[in-house]
N, C-alpha and C positions, 0 to 999 in steps of 0.2 A: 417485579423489578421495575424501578422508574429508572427513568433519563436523567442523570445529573447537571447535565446542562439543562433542558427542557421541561423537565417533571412526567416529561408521555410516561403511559406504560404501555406504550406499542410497540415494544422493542422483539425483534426477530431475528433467528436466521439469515441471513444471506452471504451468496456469493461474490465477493471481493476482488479489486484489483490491489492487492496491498504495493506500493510502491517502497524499494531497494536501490537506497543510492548505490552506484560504483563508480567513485571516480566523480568522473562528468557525464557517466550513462546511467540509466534509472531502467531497473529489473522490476516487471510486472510479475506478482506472485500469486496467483488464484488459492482463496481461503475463504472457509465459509468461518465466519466470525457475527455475534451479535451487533444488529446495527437500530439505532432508534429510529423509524418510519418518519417522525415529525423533523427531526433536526438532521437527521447522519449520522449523528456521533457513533464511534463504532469502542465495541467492548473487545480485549481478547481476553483467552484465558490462558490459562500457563501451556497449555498443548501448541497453542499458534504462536506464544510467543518463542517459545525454545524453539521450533517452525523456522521462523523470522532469525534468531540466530543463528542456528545451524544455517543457513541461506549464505548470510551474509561471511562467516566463517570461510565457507564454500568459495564465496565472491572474491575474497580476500586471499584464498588460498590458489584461484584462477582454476578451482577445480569443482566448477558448477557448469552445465553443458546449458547453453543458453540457443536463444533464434529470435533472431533481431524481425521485428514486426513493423515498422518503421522508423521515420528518423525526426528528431526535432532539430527546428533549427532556429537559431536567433538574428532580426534586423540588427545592423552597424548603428550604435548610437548615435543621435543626432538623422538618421536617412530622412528625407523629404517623402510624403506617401503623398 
């Protein structure tokens, strides 16, 4: 397999943070999914993405059992640093 972006054929396995909007909070989803070594670019296949729906399904349904890992936060546009 090659990279469509890149052209690598060092494309692997690994383990993923796949990001899940909700709302204004973003759900960290651990998934091992095909990822190119040279650029990132990540592959799924139809198992992680039904995965990824049912998730968000969940998210939307407020019936996904979640644990907040930290928090982000945004500067006031315009602040002086």
């Amino acid at each position: 397999m090659k990279c469509v972006i890149c052209k690598s054929t060092d494309i692997e396995p690994k383990t993923v943070d796949e990001q899940i909007r909700a709302g204004e909070d973003i759900v960290l989803v651990p998934m091992t999914i095909l990822v190119c070594s040279s650029c990132g670019e990540r592959y799924y296949d139809s198992k992680s993405m039904r995965k990824i729906e049912q998730i968000r399904s969940k998210l939307k349904n407020q019936n996904l059992e979640v644990k907040q890992v930290g928090k982000i936060m945004r500067a006031q546009a315009g602040c002086s640093l």
